[in-house]
C-alpha positions as CSV (number, residue, x, y, z in Angstrom):
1,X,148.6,48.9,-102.8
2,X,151.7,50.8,-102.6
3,X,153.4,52.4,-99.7
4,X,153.5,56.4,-99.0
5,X,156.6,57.4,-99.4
6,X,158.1,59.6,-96.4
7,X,156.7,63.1,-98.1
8,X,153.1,62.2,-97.6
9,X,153.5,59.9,-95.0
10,X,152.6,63.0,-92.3
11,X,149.1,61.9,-94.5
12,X,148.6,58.8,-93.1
13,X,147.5,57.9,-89.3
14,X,150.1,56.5,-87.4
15,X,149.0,52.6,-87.3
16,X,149.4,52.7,-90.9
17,X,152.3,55.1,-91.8
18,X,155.0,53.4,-90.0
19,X,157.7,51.6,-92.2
20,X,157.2,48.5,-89.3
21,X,154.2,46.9,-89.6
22,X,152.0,46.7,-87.0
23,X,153.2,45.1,-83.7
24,X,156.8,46.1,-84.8
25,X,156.3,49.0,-82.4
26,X,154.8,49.1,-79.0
27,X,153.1,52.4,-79.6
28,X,153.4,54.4,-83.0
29,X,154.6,58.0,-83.0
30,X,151.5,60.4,-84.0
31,X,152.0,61.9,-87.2
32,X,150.4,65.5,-88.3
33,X,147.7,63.8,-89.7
34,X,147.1,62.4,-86.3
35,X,147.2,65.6,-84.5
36,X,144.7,67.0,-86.7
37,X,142.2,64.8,-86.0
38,X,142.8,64.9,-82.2
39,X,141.9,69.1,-82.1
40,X,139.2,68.0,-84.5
41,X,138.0,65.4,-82.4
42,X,138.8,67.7,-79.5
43,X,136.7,70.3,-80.7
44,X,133.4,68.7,-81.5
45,X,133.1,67.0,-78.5
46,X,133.2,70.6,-76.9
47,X,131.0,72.0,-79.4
48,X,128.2,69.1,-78.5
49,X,129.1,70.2,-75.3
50,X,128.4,73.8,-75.2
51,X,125.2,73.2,-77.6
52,X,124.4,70.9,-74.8
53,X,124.6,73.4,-72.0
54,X,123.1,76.1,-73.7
55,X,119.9,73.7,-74.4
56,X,120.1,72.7,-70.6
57,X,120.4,76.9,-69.5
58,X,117.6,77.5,-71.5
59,X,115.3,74.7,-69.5
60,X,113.4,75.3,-66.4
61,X,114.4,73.9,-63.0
62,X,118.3,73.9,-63.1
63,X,120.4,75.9,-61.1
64,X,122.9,77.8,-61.4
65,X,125.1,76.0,-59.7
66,X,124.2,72.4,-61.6
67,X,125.4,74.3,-64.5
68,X,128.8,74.9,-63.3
69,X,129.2,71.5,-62.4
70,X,127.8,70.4,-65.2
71,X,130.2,72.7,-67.5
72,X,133.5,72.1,-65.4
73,X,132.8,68.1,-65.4
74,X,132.1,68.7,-69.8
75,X,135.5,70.5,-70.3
76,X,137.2,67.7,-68.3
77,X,135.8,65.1,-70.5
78,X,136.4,67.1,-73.2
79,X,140.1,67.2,-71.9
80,X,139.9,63.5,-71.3
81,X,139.6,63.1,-75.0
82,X,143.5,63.1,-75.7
83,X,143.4,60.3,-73.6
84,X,141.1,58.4,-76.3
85,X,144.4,56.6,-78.6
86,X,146.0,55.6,-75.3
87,X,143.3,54.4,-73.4
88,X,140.5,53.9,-75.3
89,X,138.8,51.1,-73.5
90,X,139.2,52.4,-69.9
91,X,137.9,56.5,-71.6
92,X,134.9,54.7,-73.4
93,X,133.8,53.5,-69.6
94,X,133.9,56.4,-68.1
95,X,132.3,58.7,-70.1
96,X,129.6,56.0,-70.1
97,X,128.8,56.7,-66.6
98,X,130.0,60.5,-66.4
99,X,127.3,61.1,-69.2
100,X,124.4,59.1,-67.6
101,X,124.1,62.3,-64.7
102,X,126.2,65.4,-67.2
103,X,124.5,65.5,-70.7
104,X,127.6,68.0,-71.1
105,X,129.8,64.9,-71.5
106,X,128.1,63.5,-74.2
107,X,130.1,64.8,-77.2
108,X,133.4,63.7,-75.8
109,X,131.8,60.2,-74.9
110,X,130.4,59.9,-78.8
111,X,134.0,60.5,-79.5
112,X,135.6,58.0,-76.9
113,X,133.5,55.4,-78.4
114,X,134.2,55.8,-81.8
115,X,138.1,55.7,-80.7
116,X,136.7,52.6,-78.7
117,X,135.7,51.2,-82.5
118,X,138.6,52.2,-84.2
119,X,141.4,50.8,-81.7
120,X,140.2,47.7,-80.6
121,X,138.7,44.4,-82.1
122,X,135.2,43.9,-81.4
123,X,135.4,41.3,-78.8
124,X,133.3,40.8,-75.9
125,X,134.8,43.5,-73.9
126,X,134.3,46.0,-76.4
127,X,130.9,44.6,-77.0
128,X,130.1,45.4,-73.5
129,X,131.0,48.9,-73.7
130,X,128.5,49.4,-76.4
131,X,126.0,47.6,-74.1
132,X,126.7,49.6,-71.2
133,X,126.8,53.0,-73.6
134,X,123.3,51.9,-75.1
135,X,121.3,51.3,-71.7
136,X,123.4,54.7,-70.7
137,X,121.6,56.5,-73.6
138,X,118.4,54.9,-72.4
139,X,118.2,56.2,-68.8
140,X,119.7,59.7,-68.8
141,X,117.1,61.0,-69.9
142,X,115.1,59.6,-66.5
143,X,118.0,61.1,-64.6
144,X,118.7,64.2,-66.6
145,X,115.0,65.0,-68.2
146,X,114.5,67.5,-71.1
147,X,111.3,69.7,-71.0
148,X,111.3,70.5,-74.3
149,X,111.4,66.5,-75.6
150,X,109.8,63.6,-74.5
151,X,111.6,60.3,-73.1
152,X,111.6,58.0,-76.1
153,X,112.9,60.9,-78.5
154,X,115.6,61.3,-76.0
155,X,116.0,57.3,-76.0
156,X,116.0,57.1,-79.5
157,X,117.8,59.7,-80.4
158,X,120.9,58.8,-78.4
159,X,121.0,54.9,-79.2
160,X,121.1,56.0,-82.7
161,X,124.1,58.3,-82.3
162,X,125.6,55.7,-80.2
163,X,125.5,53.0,-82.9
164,X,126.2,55.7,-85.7
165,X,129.8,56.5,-83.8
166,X,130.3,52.8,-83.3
167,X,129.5,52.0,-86.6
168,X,131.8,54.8,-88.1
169,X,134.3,53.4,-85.8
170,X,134.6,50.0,-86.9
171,X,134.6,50.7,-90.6
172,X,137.7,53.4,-90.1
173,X,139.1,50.2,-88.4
174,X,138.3,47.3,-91.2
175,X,139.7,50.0,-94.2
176,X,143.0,50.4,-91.9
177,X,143.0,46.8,-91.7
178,X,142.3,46.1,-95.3
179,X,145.7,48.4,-95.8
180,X,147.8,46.7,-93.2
181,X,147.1,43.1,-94.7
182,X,147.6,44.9,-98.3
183,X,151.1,45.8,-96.5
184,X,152.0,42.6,-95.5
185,X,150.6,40.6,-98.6
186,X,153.3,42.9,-100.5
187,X,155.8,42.0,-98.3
188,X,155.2,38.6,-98.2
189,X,155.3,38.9,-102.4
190,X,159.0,40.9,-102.2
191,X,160.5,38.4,-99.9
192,X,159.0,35.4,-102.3
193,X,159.9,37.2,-104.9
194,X,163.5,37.9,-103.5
195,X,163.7,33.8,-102.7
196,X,162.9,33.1,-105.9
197,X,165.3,35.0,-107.6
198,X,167.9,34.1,-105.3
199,X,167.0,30.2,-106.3
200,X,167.1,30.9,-109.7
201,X,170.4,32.7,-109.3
202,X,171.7,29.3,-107.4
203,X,170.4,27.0,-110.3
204,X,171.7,28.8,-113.1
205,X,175.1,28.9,-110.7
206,X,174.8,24.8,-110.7
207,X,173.7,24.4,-114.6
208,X,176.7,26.6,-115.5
209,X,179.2,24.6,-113.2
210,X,178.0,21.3,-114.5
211,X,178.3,23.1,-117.7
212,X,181.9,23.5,-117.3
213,X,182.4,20.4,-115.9
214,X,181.2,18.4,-118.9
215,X,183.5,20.9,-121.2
216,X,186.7,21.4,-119.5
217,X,187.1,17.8,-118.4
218,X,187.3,15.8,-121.4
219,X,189.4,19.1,-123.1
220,X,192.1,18.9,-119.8
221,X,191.9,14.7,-119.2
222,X,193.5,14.8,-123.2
223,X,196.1,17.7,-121.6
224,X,196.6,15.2,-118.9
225,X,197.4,12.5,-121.3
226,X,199.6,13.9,-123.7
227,X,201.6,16.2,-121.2
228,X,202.4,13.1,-119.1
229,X,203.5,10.9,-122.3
230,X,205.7,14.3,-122.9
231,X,207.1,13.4,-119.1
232,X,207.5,9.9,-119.2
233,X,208.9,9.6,-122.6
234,X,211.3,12.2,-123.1
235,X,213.2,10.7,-125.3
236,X,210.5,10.2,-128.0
237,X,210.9,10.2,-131.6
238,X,211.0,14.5,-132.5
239,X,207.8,13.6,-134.7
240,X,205.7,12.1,-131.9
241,X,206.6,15.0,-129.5
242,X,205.4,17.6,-132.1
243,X,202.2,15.5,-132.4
244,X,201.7,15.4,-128.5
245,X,202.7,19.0,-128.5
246,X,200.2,19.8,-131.4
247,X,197.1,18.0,-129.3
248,X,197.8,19.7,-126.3
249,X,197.9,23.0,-128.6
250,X,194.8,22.3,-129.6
251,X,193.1,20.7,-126.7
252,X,194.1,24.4,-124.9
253,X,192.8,25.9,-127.6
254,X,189.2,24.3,-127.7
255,X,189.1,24.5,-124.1
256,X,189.6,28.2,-124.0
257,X,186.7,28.4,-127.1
258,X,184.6,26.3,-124.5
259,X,184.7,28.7,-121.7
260,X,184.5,31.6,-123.7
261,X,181.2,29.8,-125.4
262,X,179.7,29.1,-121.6
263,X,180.8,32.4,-120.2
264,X,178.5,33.8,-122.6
265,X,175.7,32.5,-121.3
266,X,176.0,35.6,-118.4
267,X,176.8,38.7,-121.2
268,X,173.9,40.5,-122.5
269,X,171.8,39.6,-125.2
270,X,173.8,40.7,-128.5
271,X,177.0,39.9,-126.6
272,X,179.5,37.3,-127.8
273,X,177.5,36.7,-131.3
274,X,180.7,35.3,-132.7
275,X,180.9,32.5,-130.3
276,X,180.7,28.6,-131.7
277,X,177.5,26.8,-132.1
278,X,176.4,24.8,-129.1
279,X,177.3,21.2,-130.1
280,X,174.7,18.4,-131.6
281,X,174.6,14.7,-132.5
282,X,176.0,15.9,-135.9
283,X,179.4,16.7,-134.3
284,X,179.6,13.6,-132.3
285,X,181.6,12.0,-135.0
286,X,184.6,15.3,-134.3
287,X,184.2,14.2,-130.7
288,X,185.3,10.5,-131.5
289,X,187.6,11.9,-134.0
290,X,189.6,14.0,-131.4
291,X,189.6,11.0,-129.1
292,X,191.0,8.7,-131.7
293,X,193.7,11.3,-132.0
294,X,194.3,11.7,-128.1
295,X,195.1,7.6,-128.5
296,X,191.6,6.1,-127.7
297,X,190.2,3.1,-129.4
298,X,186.6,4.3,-130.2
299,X,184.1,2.5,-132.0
300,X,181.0,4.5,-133.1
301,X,177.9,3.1,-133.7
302,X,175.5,5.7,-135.1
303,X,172.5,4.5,-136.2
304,X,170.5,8.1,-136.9
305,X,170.0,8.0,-140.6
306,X,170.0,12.2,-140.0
307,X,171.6,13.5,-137.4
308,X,170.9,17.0,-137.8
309,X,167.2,16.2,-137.8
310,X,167.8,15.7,-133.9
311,X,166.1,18.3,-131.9
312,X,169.4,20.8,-130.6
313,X,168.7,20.6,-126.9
314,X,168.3,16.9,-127.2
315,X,171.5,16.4,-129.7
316,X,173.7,18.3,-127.2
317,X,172.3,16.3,-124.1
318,X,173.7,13.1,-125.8
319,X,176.7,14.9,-127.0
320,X,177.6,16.3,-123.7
321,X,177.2,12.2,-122.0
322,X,179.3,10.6,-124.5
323,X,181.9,13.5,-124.0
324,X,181.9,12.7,-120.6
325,X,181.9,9.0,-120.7
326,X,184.6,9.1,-123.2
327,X,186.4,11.5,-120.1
328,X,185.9,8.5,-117.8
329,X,186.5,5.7,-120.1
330,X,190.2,7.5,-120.7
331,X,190.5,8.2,-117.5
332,X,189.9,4.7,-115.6
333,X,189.9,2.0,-118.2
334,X,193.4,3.3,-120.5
335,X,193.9,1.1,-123.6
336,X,190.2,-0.1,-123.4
337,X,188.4,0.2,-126.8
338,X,185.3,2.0,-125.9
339,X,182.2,1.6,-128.3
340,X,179.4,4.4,-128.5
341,X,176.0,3.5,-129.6
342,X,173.4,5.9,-130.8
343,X,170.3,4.7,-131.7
344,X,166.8,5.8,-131.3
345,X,163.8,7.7,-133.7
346,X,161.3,10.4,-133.5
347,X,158.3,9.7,-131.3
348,X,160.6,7.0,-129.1
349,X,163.5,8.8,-127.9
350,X,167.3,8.4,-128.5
351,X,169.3,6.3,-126.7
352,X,173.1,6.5,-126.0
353,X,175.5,3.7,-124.7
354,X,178.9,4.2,-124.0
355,X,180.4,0.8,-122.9
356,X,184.3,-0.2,-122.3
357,X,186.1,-3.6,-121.2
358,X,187.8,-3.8,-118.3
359,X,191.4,-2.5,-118.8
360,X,193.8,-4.5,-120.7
361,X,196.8,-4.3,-117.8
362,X,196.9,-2.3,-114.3
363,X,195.0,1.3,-113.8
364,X,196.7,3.6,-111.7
365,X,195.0,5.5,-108.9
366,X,192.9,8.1,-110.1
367,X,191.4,11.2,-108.1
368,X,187.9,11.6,-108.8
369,X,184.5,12.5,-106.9
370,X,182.0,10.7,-109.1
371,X,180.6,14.5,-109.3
372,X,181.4,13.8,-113.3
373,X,178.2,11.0,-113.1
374,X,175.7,12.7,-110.8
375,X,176.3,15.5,-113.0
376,X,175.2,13.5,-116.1
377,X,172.3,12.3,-114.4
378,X,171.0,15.1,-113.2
379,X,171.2,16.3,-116.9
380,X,169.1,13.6,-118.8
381,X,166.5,14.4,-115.8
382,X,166.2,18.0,-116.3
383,X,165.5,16.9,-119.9
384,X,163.3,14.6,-119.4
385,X,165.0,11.3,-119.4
386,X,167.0,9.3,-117.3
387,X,170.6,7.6,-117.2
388,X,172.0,4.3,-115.7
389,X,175.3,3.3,-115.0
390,X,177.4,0.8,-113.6
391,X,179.8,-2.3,-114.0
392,X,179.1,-5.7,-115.1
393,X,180.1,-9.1,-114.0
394,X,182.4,-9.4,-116.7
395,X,184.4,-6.2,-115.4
396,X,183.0,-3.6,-118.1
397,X,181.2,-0.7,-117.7
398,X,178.9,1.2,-119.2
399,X,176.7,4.4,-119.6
400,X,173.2,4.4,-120.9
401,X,171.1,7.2,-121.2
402,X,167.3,7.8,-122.7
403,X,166.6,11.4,-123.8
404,X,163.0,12.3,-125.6
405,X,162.6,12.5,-129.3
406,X,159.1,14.3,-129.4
407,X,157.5,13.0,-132.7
């Protein structure tokens, strides 16, 4: 169900044209369409009238001046029928009892109680209405007699137009109702919709910033390194500075390739085809390399006969927690030789351990938010697994996490 838009809105009545849904206003503004079928409303109630009157003029034993009462008490009922959106319940009731003694009346009180039907629920009160407009059908005839037709035609005849306008009444209301929840169901689906993209937005914000927290901190902790040996040894051999110099080169270098790689990730499709490959198990052994270079003592212990038979997502998982551990290990255990274990097989998963001594002398103070392990974590969940951490009694610590290996 889609929404008018303001050109044929003039099209639709007024409790179901309005941008606000219903309740948003106290009383909707009447729209052409509106008008329209006021006159039209307007207008048969004074045709039933005057085909009334003209029945009752032809009949024996009214006088003249019944009919004028009975024609000016009609055209103000028939006048009372703008009254019918405003008013409905208190209009329905008094045509109810002005046409029990003017038959004249009863075209504006058939339309008064279908506005009756159309504007209010049927609840008790309403139900009453009906009750009190059928038993009026029932004895006007006693009060108002027609020669021409007997008591139970007259009876009949207006119970069944009674019901008819109440019945037309109520299913005007339930399709206008049927729209109005159709409104609000869409609504309901935009704003859900809008939430949802909003989350999604706010997720992919968080993948890509633990993204580029597992790249750029292991690239800038080897900056750190070298650029303080640079510092702190100044007068280094001209070789070693050059060698310092050409790792921090590099490290910027492969840094800058990293962002560029995880930037891509928001271009359009097509975009940024020339980036890198995402990394795998199979490049775990450049990872080690580079931190061997950095100064590290690494140990590797790969025990996956083929690495590139990994799946990719589940390859770069386990790259992207050893790159991080390795982060830490340099970080907060210098000098430490760090070993990293990879085992595992299709069908039971693979398993990576990254595990380091406590540090040969003293460690100094390092800033850090332990954002770098929830991070990891929250990574081997998302893809199925888990991670564990912590410290031994011997002083070590280590980093094991479980991905899936489907079979």
């Amino acid at each position: 169900m889609t929404r008018a838009g303001p050109e044929f809105r003039w099209l639709l009545p007024s409790a179901v044209a309005d941008p606000e849904l219903p309740g948003d206003r106290a009383r909707p503004r009447r729209t052409v369409r509106d008008w329209a079928v006021d006159i039209c409303a307007f207008l048969a109630a004074a045709l039933i009238g005057m085909i009334t009157a003209d029945t009752l003029g032809k009949s024996p034993g009214y006088s003249d001046t019944v009919m004028v009462l009975d024609q000016l008490v009609g055209a103000a009922a028939c006048c009372a029928v703008w009254l019918r959106r405003r008013w409905p319940v208190g209009l329905a009731l008094a045509l109810t009892a002005v046409s029990l003694v003017a038959p004249v009346a009863s075209g504006a009180f058939l339309v008064a109680l279908f506005s009756l039907a159309v504007h209010r629920p049927f609840k008790p009160a309403v139900l009453a209405v009906g009750a009190a407009a059928v038993v009026s059908s029932v004895f006007q005839p006693v009060l108002r007699p027609d020669p021409t037709t007997s008591l139970l035609t007259n009876a009949v005849v207006g119970t069944v137009l009674i019901l008819l306008a109440t019945g037309w009444g109520m299913l005007v209301r339930s399709r206008r109702q049927l729209v109005v929840a159709l409104r609000e169901r869409a609504a309901r689906a935009e704003a859900e919709a809008a939430l949802r993209a909003e989350n999604a937005q706010r997720l992919a914000r968080e993948a890509i910033a633990r993204e580029m927290h597992d790249v750029l901190a292991h690239r800038l902790t080897l900056l750190s390194v070298h650029a303080g040996a640079l510092e702190f040894r100044p007068d280094a051999p001209p070789a070693q500075v050059a060698r310092a110099a050409g790792v921090i080169r590099d490290s910027a270098h492969e840094a800058l390739q990293d962002l560029r790689q995880i930037i891509g990730v928001l271009r359009s499709p097509g975009e940024g085809a020339d980036d890198r490959p995402q990394p795998t198990l199979a490049t775990l052994d450049a990872l080690v390399a580079e931190s061997r270079e950095a100064g590290m003592k690494v140990a590797l212990d790969s025990r996956i006969p083929d690495a590139s038979g990994v799946p990719a997502a589940t390859g770069r998982n386990a790259y992207r927690i050893a790159q991080e551990a390795l982060t830490n290990a340099r970080k907060h255990a210098p000098g430490a030789e760090v070993t990293v274990t990879v085992t595992g097989r299709p069908g039971e998963g693979l398993t990576v351990e990254v595990r380091n001594p406590p540090p040969p002398g003293p460690v100094p103070e390092v800033s850090g938010s332990g954002q770098g392990l929830i991070g990891l974590t929250e990574r081997a969940t998302l893809a199925g697994g888990r991670l564990d951490h912590g410290r031994g009694s011997d002083g070590s610590f280590a980093v094991v996490a479980w991905l899936p290996w489907p079979s």
